[in-house]
C-alpha positions, -999 to 999 in steps of 0.1 A, spaced: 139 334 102 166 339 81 202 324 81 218 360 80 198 365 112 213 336 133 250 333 118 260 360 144 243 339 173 267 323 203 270 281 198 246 279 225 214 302 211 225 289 175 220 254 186 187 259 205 175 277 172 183 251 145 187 216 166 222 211 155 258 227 164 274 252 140 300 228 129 272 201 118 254 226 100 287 237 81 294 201 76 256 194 63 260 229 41 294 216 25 275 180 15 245 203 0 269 229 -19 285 199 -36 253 181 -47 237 213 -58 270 220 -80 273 187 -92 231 189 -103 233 224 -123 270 219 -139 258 227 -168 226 250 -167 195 252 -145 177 278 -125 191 293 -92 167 288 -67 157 318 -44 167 308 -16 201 306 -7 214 271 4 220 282 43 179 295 42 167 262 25 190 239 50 174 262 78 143 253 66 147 220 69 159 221 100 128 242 109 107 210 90 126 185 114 123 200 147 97 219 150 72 197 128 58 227 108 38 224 78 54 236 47 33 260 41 40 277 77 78 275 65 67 286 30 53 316 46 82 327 66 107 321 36 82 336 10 83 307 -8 53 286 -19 43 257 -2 50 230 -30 82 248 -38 93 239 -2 82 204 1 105 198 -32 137 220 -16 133 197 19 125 163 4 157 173 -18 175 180 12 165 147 30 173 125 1 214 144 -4 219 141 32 206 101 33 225 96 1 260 110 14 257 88 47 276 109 65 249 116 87 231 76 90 227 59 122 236 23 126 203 4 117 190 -29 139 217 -55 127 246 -37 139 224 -32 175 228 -70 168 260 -78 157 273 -59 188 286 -77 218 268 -50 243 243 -71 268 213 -56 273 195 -63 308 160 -57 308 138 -49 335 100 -55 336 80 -43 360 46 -59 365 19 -31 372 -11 -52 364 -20 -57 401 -17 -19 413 -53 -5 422 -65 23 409 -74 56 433 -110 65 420 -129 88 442 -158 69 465 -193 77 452 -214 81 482 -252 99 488 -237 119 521 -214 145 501 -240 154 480 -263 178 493 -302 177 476 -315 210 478 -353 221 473 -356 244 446 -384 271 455 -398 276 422 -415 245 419 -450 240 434 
């Protein structure tokens, strides 16, 4: 699926399509633009996707946990072609750090108290059906002499 195909979708359907709201797909587009123009200032193919498809296909990559060459397919693209637009993708987005999650020090460093609660299942039986010789019913086959 194309971008030109969702751009005219409500928040709602456009954010049950791609994983993420319109405004963090702009935001995610703007970081990509920049890197791409700062990567081929000087010369360099265009690629043939547009940035919107390739940042869809990520997105498609992400969520849905296609291969590449299923999202190859749909974008017409070959498969290595796409493995080298999304890993691109991946490392402009983890670069920027607009888009990080706190990592396990600041879980750490924070003065929230965490209460945990175990619950000991070890003793519960398990429900097994009772194996028994009166609910199976032996019956004499005719054929044999």
């Amino acid at each position: 699926m194309k971008y030109e195909t969702i751009k005219g979708y409500s928040k709602e359907k456009f954010r049950r399509i791609t994983g993420v709201k319109r405004e963090t797909f702009e935001k995610m587009l703007e970081i990509l633009q920049t890197a791409h123009a700062a990567k081929h200032r000087r010369r360099g193919r265009n690629p043939k996707l547009c940035m919107e498809d390739r940042l869809l296909a990520a997105l498609e990559y992400w969520r849905e946990y296609r291969t590449y060459a299923h999202i190859g397919a749909s974008f017409d693209l070959d498969e290595s072609n796409m493995q080298r637009s999304i890993k691109w993708i991946e490392n402009v987005l983890i670069k920027d750090g607009t888009f990080a999650l706190p990592g396990k020090k600041a879980l750490l460093q924070s003065d929230t108290k965490f209460e945990v609660v175990l619950i000991d299942v070890t003793e519960s039986p398990i429900e097994r059906p009772k194996k028994d010789s009166g609910g199976v019913i032996q019956e004499k086959r005719k054929d044999t002499r």
